[in-house]
C-alpha angles and dihedrals in degrees: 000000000000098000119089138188111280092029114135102230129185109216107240101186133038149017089330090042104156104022127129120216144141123271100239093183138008123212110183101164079073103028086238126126127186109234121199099250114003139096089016119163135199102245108185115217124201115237121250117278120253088351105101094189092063098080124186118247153170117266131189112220119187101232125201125278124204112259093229089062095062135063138200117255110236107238083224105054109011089242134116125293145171121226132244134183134232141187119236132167082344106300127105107243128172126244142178122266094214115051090008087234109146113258 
């Protein structure tokens, strides 16, 4: 998986499509990562039992969003990339396809 935690990423597919935001975890045993603001469901919670001051509500949970729906930002344009790896001074490191800036 080429998108790592801390990558600013633009949403390519679904009901966020177009949105930029920043990867706050990778999970690459299942090619998901968790995107700030996007994807993000009402999940109701029940409120605590005997104790009154323990009320239910309503809470917003960032879900999971398939890898293959977002995209890295090139650091150049501000526009959608892939990523691509090179070899310098003898370490890996990941580039942009588009402009060829590292990421």
């Amino acid at each position: 998986m080429k998108i790592k935690k801390g990558d600013n990423v633009i949403v390519l597919a679904g009901k966020d499509k177009g949105k930029k935001s920043k990867v706050l975890v990778a999970l690459p045993e299942i090619n998901k990562v968790i995107v700030e603001g996007v994807n993000v469901s009402k999940k109701h919670q029940k409120g605590g039992r005997g104790s009154k001051s323990k009320k239910g509500e309503v809470i917003e949970k960032t879900m999971p969003i398939h890898v293959s729906n977002v995209a890295i930002i090139d650091p150049k344009d501000s526009k959608a990339t892939r990523v691509g790896y090179k070899i310098v001074d003898g370490k890996k490191i990941r580039i942009a396809k588009r402009s060829g800036q590292k990421i």
